[in-house]
Predicted model as a PDB file, atoms N, CA, C, CB and O in Angstrom, pLDDT in the B-factor column:
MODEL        1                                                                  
ATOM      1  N   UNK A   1       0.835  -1.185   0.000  1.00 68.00           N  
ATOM      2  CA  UNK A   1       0.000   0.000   0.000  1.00 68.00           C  
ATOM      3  C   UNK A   1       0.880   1.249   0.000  1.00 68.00           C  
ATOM      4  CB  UNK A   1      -0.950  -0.002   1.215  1.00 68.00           C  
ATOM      5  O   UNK A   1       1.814   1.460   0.773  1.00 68.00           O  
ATOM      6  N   UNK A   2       0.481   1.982  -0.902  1.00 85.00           N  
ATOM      7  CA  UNK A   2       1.163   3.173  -0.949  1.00 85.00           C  
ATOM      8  C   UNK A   2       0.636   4.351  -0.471  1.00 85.00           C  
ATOM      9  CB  UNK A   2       1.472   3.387  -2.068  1.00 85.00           C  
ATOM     10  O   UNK A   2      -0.385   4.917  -0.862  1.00 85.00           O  
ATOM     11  N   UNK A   3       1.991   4.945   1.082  1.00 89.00           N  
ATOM     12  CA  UNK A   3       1.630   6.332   1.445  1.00 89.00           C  
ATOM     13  C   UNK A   3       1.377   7.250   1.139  1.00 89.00           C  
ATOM     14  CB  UNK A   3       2.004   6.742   1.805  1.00 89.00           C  
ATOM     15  O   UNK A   3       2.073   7.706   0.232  1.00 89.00           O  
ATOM     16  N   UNK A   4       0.311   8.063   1.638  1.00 95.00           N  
ATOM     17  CA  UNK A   4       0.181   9.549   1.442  1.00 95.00           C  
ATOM     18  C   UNK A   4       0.877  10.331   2.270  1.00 95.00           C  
ATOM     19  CB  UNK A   4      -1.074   9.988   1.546  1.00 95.00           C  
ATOM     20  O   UNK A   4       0.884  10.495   3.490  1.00 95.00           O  
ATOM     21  N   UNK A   5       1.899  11.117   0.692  1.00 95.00           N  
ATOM     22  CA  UNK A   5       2.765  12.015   1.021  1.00 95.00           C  
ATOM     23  C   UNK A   5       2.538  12.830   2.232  1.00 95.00           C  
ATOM     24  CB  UNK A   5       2.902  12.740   0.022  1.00 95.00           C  
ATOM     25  O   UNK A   5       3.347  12.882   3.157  1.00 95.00           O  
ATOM     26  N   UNK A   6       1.573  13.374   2.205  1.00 96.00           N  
ATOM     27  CA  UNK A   6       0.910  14.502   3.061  1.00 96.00           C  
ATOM     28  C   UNK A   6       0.967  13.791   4.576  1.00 96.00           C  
ATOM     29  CB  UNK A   6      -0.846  14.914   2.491  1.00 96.00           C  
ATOM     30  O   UNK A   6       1.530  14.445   5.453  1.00 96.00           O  
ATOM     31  N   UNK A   7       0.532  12.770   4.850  1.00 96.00           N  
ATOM     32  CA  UNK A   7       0.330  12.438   6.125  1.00 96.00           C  
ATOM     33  C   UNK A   7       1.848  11.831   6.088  1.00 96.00           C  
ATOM     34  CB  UNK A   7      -1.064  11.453   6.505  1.00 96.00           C  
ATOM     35  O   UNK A   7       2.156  11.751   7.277  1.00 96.00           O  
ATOM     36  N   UNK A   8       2.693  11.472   5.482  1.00 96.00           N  
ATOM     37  CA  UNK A   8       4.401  11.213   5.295  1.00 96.00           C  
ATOM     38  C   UNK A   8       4.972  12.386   6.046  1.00 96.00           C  
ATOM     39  CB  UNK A   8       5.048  11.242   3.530  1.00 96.00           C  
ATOM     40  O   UNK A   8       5.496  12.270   7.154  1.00 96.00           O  
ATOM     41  N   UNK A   9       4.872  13.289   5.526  1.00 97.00           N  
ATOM     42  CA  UNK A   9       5.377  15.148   5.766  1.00 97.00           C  
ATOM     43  C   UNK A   9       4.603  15.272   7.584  1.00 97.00           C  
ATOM     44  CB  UNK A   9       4.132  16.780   4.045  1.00 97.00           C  
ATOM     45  O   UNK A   9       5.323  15.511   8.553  1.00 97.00           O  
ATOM     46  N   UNK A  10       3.013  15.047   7.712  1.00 97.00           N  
ATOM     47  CA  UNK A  10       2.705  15.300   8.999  1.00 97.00           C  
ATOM     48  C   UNK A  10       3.518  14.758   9.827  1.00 97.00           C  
ATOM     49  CB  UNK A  10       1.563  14.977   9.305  1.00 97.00           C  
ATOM     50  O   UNK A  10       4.190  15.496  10.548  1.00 97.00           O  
ATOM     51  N   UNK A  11       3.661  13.170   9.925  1.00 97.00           N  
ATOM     52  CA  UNK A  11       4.204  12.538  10.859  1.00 97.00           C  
ATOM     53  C   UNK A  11       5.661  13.045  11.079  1.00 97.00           C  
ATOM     54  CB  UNK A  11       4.081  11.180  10.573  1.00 97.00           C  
ATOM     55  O   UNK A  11       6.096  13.185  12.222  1.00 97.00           O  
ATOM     56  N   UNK A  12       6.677  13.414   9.587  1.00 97.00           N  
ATOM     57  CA  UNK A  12       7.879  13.500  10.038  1.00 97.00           C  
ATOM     58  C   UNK A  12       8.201  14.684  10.551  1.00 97.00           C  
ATOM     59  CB  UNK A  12       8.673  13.182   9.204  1.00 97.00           C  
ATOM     60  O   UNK A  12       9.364  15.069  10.672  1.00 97.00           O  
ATOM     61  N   UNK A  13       6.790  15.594  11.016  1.00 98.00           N  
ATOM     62  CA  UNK A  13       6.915  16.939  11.271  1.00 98.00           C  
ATOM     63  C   UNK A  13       6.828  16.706  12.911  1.00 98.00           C  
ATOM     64  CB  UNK A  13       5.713  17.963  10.477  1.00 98.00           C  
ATOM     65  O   UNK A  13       7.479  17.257  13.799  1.00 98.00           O  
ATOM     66  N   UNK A  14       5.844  15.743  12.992  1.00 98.00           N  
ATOM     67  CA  UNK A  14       5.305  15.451  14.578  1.00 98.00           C  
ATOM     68  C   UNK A  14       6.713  15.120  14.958  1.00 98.00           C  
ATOM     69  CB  UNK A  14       3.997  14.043  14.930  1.00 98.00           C  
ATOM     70  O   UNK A  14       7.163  15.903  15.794  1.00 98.00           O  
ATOM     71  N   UNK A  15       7.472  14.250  14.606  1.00 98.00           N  
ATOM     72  CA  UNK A  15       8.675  13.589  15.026  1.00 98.00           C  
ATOM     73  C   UNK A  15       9.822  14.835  15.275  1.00 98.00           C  
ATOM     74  CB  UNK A  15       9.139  12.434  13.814  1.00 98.00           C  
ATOM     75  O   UNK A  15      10.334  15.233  16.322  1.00 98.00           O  
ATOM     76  N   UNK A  16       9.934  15.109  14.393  1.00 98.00           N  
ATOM     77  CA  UNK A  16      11.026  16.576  14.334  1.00 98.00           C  
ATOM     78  C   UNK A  16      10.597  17.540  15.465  1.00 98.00           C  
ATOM     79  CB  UNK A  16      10.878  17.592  12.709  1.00 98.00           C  
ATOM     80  O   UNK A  16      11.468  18.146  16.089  1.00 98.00           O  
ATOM     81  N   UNK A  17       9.382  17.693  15.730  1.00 98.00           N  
ATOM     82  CA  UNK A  17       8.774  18.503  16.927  1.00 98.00           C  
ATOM     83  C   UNK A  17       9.252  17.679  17.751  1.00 98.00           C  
ATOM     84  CB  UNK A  17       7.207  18.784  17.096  1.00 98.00           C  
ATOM     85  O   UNK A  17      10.435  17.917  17.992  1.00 98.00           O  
ATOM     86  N   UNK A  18       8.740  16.611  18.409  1.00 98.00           N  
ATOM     87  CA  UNK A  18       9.175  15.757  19.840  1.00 98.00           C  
ATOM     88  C   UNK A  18      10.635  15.417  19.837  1.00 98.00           C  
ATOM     89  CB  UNK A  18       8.348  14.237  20.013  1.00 98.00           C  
ATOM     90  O   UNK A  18      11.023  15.100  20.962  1.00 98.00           O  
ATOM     91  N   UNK A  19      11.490  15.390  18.978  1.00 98.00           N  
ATOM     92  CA  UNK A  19      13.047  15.351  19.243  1.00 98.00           C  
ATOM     93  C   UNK A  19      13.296  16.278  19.596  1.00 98.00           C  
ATOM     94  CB  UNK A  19      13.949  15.108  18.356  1.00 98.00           C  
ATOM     95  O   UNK A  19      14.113  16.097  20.498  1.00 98.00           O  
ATOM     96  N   UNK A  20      12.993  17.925  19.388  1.00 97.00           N  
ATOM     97  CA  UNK A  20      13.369  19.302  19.235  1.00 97.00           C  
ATOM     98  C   UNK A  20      13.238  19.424  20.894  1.00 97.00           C  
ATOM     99  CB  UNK A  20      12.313  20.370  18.118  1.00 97.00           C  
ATOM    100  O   UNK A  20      14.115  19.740  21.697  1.00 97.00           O  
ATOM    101  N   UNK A  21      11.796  19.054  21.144  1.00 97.00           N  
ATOM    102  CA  UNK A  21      11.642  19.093  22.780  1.00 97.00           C  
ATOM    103  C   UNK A  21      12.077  18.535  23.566  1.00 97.00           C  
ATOM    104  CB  UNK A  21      10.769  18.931  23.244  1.00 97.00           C  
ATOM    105  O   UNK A  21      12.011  18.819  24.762  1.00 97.00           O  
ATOM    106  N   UNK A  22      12.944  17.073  22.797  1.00 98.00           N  
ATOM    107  CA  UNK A  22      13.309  16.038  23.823  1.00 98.00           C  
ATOM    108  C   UNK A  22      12.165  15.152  24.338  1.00 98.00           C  
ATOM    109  CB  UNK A  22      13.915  16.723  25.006  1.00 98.00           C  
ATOM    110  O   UNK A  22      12.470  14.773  25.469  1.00 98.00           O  
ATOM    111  N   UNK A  23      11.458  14.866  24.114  1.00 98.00           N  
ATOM    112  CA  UNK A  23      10.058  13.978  24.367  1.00 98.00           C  
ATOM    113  C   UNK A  23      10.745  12.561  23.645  1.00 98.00           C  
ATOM    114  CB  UNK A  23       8.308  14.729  23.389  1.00 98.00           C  
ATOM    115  O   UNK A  23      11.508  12.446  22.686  1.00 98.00           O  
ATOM    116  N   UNK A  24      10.264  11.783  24.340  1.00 98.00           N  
ATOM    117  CA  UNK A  24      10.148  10.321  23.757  1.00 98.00           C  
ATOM    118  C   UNK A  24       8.722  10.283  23.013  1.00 98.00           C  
ATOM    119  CB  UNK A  24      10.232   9.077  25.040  1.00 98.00           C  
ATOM    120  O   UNK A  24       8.003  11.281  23.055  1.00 98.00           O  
ATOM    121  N   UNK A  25       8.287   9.018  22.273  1.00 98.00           N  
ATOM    122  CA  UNK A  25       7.215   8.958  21.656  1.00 98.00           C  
ATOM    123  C   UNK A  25       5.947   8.689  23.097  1.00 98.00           C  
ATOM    124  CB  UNK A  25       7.437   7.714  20.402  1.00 98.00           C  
ATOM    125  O   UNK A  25       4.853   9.250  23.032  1.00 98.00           O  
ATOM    126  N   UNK A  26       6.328   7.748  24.351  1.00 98.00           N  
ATOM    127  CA  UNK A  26       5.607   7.404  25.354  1.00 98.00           C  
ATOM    128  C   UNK A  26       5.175   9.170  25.932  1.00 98.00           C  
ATOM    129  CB  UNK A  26       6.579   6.264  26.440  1.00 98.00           C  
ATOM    130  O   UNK A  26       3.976   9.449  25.941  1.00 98.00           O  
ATOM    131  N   UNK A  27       6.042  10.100  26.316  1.00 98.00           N  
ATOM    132  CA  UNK A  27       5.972  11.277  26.933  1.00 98.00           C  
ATOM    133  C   UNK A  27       5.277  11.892  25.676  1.00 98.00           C  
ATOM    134  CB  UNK A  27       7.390  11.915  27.511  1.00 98.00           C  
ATOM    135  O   UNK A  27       4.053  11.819  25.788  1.00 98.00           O  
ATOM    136  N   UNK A  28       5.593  12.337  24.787  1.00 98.00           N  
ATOM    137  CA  UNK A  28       4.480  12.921  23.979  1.00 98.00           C  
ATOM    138  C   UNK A  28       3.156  12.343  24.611  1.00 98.00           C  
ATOM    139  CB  UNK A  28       4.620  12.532  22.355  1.00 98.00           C  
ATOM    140  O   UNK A  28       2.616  12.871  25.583  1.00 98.00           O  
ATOM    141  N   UNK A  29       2.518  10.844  23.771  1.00 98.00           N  
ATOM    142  CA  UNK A  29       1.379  10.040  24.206  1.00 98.00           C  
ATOM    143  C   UNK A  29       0.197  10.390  25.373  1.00 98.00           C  
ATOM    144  CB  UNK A  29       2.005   8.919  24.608  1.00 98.00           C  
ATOM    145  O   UNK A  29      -1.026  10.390  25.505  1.00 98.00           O  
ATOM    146  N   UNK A  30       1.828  10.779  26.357  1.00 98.00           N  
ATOM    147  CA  UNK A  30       0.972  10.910  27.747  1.00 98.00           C  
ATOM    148  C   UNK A  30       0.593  12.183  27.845  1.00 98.00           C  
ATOM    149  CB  UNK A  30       1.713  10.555  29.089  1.00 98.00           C  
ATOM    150  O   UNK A  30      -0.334  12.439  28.613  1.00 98.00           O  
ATOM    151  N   UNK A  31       1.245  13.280  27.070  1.00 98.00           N  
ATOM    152  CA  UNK A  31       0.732  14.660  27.029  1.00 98.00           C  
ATOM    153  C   UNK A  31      -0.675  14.764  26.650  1.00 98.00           C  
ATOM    154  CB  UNK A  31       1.504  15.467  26.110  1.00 98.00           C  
ATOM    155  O   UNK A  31      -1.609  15.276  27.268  1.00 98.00           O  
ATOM    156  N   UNK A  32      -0.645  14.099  25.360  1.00 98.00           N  
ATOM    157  CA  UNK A  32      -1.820  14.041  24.235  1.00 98.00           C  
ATOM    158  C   UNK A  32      -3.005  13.424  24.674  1.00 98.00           C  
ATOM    159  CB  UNK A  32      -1.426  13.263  22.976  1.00 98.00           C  
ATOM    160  O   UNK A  32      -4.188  13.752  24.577  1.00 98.00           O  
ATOM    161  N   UNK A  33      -2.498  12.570  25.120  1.00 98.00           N  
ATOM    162  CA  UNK A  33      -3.721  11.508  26.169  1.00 98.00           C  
ATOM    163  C   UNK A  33      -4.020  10.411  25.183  1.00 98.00           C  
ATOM    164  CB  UNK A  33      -5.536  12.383  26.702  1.00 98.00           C  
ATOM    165  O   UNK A  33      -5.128   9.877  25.235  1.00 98.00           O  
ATOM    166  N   UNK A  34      -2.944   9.942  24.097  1.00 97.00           N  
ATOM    167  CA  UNK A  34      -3.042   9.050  23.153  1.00 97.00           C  
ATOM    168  C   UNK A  34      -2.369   8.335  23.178  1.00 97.00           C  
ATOM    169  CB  UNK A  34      -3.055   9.299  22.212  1.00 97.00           C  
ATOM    170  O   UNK A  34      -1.363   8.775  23.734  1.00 97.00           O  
ATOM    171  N   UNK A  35      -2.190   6.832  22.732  1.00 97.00           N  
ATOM    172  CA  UNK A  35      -1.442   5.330  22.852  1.00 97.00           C  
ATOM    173  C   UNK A  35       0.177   5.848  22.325  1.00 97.00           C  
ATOM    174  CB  UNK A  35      -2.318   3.852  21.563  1.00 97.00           C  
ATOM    175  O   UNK A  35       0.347   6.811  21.576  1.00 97.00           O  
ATOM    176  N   UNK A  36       1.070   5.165  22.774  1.00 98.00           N  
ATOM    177  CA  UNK A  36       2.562   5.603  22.251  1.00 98.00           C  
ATOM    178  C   UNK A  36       2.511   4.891  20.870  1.00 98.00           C  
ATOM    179  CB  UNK A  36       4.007   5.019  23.307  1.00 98.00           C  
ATOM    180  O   UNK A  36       3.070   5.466  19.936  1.00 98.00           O  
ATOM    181  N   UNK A  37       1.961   3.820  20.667  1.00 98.00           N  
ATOM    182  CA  UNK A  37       1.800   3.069  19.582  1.00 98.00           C  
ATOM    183  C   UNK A  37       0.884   4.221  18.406  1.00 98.00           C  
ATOM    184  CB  UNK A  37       0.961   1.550  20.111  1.00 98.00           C  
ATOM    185  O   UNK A  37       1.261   4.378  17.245  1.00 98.00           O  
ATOM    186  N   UNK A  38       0.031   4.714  18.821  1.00 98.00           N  
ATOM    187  CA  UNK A  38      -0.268   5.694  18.094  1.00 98.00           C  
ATOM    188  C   UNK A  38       0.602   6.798  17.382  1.00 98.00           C  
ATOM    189  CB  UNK A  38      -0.968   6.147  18.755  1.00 98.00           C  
ATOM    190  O   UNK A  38       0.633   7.297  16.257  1.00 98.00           O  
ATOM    191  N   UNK A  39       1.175   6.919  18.359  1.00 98.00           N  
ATOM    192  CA  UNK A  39       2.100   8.250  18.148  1.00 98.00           C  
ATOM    193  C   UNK A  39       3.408   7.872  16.813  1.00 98.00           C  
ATOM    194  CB  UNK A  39       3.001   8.651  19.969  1.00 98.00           C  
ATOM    195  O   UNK A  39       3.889   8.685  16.024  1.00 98.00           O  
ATOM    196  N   UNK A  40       3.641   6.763  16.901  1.00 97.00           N  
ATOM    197  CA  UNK A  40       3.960   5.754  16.363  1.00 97.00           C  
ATOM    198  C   UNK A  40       4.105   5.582  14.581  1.00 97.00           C  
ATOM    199  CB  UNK A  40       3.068   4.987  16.968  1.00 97.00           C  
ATOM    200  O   UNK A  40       5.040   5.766  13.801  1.00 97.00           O  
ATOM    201  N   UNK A  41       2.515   5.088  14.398  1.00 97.00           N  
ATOM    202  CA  UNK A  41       2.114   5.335  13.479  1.00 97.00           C  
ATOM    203  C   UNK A  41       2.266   6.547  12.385  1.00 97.00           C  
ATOM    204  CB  UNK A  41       1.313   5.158  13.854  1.00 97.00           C  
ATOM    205  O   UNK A  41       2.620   6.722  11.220  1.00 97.00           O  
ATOM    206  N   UNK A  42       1.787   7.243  13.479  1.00 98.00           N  
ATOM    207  CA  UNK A  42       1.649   9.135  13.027  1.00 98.00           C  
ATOM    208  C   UNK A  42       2.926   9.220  12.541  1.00 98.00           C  
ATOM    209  CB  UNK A  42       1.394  10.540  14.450  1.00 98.00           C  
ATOM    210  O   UNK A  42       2.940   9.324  11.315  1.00 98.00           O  
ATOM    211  N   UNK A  43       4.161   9.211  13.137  1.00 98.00           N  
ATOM    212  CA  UNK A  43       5.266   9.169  12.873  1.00 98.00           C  
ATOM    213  C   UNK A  43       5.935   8.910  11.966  1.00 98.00           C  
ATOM    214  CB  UNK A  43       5.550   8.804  13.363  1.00 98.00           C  
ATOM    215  O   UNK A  43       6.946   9.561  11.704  1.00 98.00           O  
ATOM    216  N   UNK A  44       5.349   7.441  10.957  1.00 97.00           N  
ATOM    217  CA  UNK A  44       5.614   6.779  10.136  1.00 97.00           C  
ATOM    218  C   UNK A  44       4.315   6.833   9.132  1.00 97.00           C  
ATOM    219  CB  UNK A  44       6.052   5.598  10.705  1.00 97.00           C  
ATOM    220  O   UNK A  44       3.893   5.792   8.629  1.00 97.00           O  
ATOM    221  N   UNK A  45       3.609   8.310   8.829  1.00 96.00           N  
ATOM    222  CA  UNK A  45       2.708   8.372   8.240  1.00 96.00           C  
ATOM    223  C   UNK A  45       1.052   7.000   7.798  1.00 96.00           C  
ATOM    224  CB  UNK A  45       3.579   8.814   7.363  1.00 96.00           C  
ATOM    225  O   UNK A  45       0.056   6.785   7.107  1.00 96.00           O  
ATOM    226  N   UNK A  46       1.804   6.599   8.711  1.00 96.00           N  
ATOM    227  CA  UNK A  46       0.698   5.367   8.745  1.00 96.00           C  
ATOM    228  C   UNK A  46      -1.325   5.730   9.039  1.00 96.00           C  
ATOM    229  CB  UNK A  46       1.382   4.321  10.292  1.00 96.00           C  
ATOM    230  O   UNK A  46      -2.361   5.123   8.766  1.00 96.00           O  
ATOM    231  N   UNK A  47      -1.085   6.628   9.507  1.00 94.00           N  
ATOM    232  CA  UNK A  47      -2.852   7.291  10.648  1.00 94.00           C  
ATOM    233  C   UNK A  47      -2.576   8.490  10.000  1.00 94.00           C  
ATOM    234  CB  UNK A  47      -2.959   7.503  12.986  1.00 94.00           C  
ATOM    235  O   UNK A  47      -1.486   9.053   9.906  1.00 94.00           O  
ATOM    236  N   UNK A  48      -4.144   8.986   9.365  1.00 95.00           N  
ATOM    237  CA  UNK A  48      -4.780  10.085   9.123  1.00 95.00           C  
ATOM    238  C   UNK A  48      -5.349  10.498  10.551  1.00 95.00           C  
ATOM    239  CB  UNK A  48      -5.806   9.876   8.001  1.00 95.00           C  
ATOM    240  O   UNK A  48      -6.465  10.154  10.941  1.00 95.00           O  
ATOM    241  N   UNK A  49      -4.350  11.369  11.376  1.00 96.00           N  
ATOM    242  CA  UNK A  49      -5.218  11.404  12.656  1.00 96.00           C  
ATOM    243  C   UNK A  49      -6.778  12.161  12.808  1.00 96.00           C  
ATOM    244  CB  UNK A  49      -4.305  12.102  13.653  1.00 96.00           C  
ATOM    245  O   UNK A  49      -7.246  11.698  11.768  1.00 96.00           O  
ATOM    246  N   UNK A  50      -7.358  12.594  13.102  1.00 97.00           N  
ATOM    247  CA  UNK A  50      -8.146  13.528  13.580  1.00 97.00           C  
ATOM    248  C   UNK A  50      -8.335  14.499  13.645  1.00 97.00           C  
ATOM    249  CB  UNK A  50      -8.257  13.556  14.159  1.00 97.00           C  
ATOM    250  O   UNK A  50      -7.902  14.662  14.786  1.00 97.00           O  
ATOM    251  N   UNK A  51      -8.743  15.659  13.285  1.00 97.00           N  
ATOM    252  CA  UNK A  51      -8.199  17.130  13.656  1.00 97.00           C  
ATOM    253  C   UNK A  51      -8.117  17.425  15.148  1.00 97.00           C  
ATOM    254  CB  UNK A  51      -9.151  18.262  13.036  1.00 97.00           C  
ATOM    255  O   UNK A  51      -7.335  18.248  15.622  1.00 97.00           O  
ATOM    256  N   UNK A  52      -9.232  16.481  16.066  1.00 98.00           N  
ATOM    257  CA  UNK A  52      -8.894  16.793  17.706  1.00 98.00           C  
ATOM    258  C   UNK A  52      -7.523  15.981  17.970  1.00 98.00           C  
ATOM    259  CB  UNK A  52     -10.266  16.152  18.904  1.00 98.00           C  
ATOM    260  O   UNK A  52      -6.701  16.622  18.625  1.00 98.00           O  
ATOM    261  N   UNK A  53      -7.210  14.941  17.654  1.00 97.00           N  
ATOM    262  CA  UNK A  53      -6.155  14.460  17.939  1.00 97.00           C  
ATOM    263  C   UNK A  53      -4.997  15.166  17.247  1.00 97.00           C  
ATOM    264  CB  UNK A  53      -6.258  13.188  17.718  1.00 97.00           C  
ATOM    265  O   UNK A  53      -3.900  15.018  17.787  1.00 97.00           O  
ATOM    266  N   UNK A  54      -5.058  15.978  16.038  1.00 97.00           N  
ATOM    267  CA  UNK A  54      -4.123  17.123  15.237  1.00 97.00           C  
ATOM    268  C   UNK A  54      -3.984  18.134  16.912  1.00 97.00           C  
ATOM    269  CB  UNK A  54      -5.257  18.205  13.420  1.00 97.00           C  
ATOM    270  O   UNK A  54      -2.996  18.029  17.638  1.00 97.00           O  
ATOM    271  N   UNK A  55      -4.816  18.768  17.136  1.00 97.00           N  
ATOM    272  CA  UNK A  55      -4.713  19.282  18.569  1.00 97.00           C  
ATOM    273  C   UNK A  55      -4.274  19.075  20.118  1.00 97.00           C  
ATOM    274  CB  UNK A  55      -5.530  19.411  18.688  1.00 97.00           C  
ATOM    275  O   UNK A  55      -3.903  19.841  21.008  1.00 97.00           O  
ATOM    276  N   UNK A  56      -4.467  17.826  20.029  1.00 98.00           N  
ATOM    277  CA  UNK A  56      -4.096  17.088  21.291  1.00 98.00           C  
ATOM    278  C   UNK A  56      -2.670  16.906  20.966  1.00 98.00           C  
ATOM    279  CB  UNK A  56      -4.930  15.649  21.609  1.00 98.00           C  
ATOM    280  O   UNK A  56      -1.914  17.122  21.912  1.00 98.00           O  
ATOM    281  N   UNK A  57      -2.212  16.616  20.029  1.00 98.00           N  
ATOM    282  CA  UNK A  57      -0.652  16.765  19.522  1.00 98.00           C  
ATOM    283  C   UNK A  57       0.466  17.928  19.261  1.00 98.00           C  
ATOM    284  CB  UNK A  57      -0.692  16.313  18.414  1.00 98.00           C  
ATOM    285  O   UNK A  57       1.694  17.946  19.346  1.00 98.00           O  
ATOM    286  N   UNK A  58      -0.448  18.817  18.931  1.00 98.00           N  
ATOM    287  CA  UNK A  58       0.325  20.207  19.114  1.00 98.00           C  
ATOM    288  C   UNK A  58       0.068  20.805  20.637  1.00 98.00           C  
ATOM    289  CB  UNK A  58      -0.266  21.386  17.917  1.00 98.00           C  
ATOM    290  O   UNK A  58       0.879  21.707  20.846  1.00 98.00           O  
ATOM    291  N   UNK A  59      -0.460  20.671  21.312  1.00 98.00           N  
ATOM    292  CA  UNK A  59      -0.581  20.613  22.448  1.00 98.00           C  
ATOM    293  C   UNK A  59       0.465  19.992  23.415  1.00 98.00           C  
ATOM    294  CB  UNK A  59      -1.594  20.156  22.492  1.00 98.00           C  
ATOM    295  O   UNK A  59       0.903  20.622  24.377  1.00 98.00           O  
ATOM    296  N   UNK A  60       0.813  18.825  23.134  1.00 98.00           N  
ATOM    297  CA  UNK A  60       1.736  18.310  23.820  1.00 98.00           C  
ATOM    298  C   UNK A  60       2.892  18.592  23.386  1.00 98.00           C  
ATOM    299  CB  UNK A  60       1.619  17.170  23.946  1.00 98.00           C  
ATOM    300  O   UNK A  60       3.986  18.551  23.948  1.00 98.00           O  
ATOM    301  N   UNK A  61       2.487  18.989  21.977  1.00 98.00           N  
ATOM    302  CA  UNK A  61       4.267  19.760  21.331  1.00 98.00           C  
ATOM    303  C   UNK A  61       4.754  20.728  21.646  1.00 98.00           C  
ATOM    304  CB  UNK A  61       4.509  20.184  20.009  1.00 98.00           C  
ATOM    305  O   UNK A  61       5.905  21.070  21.372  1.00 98.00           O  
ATOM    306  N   UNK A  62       3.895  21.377  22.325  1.00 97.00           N  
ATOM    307  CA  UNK A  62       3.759  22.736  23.019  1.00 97.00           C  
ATOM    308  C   UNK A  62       4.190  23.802  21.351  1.00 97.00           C  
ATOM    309  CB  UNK A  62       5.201  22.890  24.740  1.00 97.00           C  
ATOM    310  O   UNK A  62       5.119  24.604  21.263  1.00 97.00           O  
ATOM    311  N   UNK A  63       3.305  23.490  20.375  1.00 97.00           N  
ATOM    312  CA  UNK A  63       3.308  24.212  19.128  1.00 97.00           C  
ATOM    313  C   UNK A  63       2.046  24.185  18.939  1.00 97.00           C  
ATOM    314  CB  UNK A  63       4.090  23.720  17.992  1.00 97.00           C  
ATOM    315  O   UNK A  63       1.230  23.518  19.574  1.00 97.00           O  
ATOM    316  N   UNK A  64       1.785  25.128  17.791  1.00 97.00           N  
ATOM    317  CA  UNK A  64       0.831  25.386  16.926  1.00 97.00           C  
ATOM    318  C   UNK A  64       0.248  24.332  16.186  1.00 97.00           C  
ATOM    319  CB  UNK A  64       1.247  26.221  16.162  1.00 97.00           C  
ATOM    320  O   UNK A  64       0.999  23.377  15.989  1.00 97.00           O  
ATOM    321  N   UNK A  65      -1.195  24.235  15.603  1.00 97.00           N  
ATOM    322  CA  UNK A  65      -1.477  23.026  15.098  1.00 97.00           C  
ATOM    323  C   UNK A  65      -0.889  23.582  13.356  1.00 97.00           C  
ATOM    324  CB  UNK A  65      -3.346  22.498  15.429  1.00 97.00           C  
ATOM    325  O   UNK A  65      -0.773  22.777  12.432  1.00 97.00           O  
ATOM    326  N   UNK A  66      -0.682  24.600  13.265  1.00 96.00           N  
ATOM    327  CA  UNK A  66       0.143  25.016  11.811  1.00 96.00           C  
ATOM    328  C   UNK A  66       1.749  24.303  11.740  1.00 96.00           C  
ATOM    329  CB  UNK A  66       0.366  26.963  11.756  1.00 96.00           C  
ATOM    330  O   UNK A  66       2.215  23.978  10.648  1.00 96.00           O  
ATOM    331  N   UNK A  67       2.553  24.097  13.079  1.00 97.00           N  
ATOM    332  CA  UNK A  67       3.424  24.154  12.791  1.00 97.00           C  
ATOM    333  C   UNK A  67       3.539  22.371  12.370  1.00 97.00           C  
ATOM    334  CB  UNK A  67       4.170  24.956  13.763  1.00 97.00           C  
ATOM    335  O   UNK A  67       4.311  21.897  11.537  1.00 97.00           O  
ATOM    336  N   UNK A  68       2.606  21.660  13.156  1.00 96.00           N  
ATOM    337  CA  UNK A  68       2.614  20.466  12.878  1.00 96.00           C  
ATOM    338  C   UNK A  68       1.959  19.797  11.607  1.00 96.00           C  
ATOM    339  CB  UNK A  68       2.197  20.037  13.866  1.00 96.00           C  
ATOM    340  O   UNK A  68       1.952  18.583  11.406  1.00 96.00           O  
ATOM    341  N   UNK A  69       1.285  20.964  10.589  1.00 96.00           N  
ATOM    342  CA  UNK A  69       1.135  20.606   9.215  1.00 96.00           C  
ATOM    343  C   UNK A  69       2.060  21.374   7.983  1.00 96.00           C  
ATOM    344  CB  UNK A  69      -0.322  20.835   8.973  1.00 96.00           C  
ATOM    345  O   UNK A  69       1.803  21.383   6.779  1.00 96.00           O  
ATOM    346  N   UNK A  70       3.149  21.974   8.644  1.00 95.00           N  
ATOM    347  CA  UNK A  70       4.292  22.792   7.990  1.00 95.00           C  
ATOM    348  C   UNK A  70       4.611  22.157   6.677  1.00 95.00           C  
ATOM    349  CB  UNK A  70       5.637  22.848   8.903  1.00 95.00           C  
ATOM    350  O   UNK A  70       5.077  21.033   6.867  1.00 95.00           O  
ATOM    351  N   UNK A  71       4.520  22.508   5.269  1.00 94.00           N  
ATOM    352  CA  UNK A  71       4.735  22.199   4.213  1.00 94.00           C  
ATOM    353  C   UNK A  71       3.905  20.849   3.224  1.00 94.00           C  
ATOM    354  CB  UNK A  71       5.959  22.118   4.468  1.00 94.00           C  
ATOM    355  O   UNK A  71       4.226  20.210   2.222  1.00 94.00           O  
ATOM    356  N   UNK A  72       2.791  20.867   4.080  1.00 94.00           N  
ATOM    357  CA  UNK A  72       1.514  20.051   3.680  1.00 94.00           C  
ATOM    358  C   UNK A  72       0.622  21.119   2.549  1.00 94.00           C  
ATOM    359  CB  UNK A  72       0.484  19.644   5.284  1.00 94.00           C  
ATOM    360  O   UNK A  72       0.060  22.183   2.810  1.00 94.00           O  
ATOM    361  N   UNK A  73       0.727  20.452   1.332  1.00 85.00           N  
ATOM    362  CA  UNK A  73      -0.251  21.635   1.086  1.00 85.00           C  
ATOM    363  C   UNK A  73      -1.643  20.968   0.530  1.00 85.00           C  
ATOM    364  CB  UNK A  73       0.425  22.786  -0.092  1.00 85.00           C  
ATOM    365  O   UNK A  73      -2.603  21.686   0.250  1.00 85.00           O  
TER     366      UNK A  73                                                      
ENDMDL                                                                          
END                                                                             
């Protein structure tokens, strides 16, 4: 099955955010109030998340929900 770019670019944006902060994928999770296995996914463009879960993630990124769709167009 072949990825969508777009959710490719989200996840490796989510990832680049939680290294920047120093977060593990579990400490993100627990910010967000979502599975680490989730976070996971997202990561590896696997999950079209949610737009509340788009929120619950910039939230724990302590960013913008813009910055976590940065170069998605």
């Amino acid at each position: 099955m072949k990825k969508n770019p777009d959710l490719v670019k989200f996840g490796a944006n989510v990832r680049r955010l939680r290294l920047k902060g120093g977060l593990s994928q579990a400490a993100l999770a627990k910010r967000a109030g979502i599975s680490p296995n989730y976070v996971g996914t997202i990561e590896r463009g696997l999950q079209n998340p949610s737009l509340k879960t788009l929120e619950r993630l910039a939230k724990g990124l302590e960013c913008t929900m813009a910055e976590t769709c940065k170069g998605i167009k």
